[in-house]
N, C-alpha and C positions, 0 to 999 in steps of 0.2 A: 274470336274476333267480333266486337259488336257490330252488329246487323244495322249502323246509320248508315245511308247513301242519301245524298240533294235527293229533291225535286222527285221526280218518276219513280226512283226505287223501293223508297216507303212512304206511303201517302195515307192519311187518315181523314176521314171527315171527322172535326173537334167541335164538339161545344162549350157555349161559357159557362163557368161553375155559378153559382148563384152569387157569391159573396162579387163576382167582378157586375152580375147585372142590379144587385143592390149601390154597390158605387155608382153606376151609371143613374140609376132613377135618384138615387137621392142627392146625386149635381145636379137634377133637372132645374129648369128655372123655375117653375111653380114650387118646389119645395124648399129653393131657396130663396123664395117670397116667404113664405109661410114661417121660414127661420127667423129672417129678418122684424116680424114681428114681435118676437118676443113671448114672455110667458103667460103666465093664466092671469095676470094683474094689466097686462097689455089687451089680453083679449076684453077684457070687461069693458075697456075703453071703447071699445070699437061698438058698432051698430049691431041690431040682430042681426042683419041681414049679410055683414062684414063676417060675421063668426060662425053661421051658417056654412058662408063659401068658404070658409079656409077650414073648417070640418069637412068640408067634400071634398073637399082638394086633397087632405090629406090621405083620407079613405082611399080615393084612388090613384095614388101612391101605391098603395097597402094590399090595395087589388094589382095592382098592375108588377108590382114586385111574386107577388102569391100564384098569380098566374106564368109566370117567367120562370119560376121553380116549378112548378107542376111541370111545363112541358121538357126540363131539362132533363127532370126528374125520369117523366117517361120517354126520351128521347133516345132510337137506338143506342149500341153499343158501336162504339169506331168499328169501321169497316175500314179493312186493309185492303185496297186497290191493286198494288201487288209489291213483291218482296225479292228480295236476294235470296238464291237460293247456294249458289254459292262461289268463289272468288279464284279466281285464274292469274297467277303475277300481278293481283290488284285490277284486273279486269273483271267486273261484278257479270254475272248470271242469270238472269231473275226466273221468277215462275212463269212467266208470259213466253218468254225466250222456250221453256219446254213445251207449252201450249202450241206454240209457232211451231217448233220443229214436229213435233206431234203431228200437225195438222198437214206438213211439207212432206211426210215421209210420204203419202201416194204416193209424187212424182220419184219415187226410188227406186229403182228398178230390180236394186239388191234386196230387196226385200217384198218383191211377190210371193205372196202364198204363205208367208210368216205371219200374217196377222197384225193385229194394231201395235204401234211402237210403244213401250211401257214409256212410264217417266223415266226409271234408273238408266236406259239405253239410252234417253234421249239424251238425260243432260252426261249421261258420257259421250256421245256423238259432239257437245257441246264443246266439252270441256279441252277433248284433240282440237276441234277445229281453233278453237280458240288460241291453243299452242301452238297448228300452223299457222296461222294467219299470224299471229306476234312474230313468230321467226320471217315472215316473208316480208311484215315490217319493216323489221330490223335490217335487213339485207338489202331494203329498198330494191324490191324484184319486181320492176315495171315491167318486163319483158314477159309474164307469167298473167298477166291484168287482161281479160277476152275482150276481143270487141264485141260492138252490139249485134256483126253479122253472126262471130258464131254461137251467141245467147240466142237469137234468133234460129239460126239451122238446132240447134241440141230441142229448143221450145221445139219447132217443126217434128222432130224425130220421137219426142215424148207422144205428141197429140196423133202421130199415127202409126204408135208400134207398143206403149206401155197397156198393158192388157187390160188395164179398166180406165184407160183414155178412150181403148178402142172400143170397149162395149157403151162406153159414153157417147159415143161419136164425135170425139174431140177435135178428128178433121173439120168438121165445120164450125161456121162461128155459131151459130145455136146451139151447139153440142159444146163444146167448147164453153163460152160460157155458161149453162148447166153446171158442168163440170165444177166449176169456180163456185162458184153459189151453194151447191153442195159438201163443196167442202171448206167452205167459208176462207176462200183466197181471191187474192186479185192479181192481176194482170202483174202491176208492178212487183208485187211479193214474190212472185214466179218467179221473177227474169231476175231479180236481186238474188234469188236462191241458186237459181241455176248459175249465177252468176261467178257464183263464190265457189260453189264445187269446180268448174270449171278452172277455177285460181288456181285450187287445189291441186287438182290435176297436173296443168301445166308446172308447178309447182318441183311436184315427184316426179314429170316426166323430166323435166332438166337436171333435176340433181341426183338422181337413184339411178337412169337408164343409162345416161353413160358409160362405157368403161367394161357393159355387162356384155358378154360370148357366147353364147352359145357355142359348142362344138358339132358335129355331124353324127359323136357316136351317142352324144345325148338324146338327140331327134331318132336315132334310130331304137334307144330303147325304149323313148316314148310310143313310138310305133307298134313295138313289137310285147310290152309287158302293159300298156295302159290302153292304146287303139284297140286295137287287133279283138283282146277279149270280149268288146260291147259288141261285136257285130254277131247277133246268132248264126247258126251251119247253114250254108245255101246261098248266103246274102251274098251280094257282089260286096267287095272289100277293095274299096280306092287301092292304087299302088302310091308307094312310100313320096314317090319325086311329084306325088300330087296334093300331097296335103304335108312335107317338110315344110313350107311355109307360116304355113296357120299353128303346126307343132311348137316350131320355132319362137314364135308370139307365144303362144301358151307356156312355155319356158321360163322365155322373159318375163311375160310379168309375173310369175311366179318368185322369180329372183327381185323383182321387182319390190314385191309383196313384204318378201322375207325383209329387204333391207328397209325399210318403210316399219314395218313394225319394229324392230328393233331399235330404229331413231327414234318412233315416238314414242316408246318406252320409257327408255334413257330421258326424253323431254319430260316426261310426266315424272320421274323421281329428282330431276332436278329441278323441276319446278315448283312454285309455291300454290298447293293449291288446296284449296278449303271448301270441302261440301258442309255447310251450314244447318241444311234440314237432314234431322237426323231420319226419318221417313223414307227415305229414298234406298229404298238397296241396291245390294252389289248386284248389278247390270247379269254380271255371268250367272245368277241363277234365278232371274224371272223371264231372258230373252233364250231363246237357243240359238241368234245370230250370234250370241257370241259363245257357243262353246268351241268352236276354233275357223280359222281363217279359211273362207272360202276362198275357191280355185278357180278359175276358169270353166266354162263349162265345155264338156268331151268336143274334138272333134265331130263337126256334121256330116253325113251324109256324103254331101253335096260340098265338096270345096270351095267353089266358086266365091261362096259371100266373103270381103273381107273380114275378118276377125274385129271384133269389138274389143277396146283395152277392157284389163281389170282395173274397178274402182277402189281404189284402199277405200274403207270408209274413214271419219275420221276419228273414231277410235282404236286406227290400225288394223283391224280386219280387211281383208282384201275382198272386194267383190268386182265379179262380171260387171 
């Protein structure tokens, strides 16, 4: 598929080739005075001082064209501003969009302690999002759209619990902006990011949670083959009717998870989609977020806290 997009997607600084700045000097009006005159039996007519000026005039012409070529001559090579990298149902990509997401994945929470996001992860993270957002398009799912209160609480809950918010000291606004400047974001990029995971979300939670059961002997073998084991000998060990609850959730989005990957599978081979820069590898073997779908993490201690959903991401991996 050729690589043209308008405007923003491929942009070049051009210069003029010489043969277009040689038309231009030789329409000038002094040159076409100097035409007008006529040949070497015209100039004899004229005065010294007539043949003089229309010798200088011409000279610089001569200069001013020779000079036009030199610098064209040494004048960078087109710089590419930025580019498609690659095409989604006809929805373009670009390398900036990876630079962006790149830069967005701090605020990820699925992704502490993995390290910096490669390009092949990102623009698969792209490439899902870009599938659900087209289906939620499609479906015109206003009801899934967050308001600004709770872009605002999810902001509040990054700036005082994502671990390098908190050694930031993102609870305040000093810290907090720091934060932004160091990672080359702004206020508005934030809340537009958060904005759209949150779409997301809301997204998979109306169309996947429904319909989904748990039963009692599920909760209890989670208890008894997956709890039970982490707690070492000695430790107090919640009882079961204390933490079915939080099991419960952990289930769920698990089933959650499962059916969530499976649609956007299916979306991504029925879709049209074209990575263009052949540079970019397969995602599964430079990230190890994706060698398989994370799970919720173990029951706590401490039941008390509400449970946090699992975030699919949106190349269908599920995370906390």
């Amino acid at each position: 598929m050729p690589n043209h997009f308008p405007t923003r997607h491929n942009r070049e600084r051009q210069h003029p080739p010489c043969s277009v700045i040689l038309s231009e000097v030789l329409g000038s009006p002094i040159h076409s005075r100097f035409l007008r005159i006529g040949g070497k039996a015209q100039l004899q007519k004229q005065s010294g001082a007539a043949r003089t000026a229309q010798a200088f005039a011409l000279l610089c012409i001569i200069l001013v064209f020779l000079n036009a070529c030199a610098a064209h001559a040494q004048s960078p090579r087109p710089v590419v501003l930025d580019r498609v990298v690659a095409v989604v149902n006809n929805q373009a990509i670009l390398d900036s969009d990876i630079d962006d997401e790149i830069r967005l994945s701090v605020l990820d929470p699925g992704r502490v302690g993995m390290g910096v996001l490669t390009r092949a992860r990102a623009l698969d993270q792209l490439i899902g999002r870009a599938l659900i957002q087209q289906q939620i398009r499609q479906g015109d799912l206003e009801s899934v759209q967050p308001s600004q209160t709770e872009v605002d609480e999810r902001l509040s809950q990054i700036r005082r619990q994502l671990p390098s918010c908190v050694r930031s000291h993102c609870s305040t606004p000093e810290g907090w902006k720091a934060f932004l400047v160091l990672h080359n974001l702004t206020q508005e990029r934030v809340e537009s990011y958060l904005g759209y995971r949150l779409e997301i979300l809301s997204f998979i939670e109306e169309r996947f949670r429904q319909g989904i059961n748990i039963q009692p002997d599920q909760i209890e073998a989670y208890y008894t083959k997956t709890l039970l084991p982490q707690y070492p000998k000695g430790e107090a060990i919640p009882p079961l009717d204390q933490v079915s609850a939080r099991i419960q959730e952990i289930l769920l989005q698990q089933q959650v998870n499962i059916l969530f990957d499976d649609w956007l599978s299916n979306l991504r081979k029925q879709g049209n989609i074209e990575v263009l820069d052949p540079t970019i590898q397969d995602p599964t073997v430079q990230d190890p977020a994706m060698q398989g779908p994370a799970v919720p993490s173990p029951v706590p201690q401490s039941p008390s806290p509400e449970p946090a959903p699992a975030v699919p991401s949106a190349s269908g991996k599920g995370r906390q």
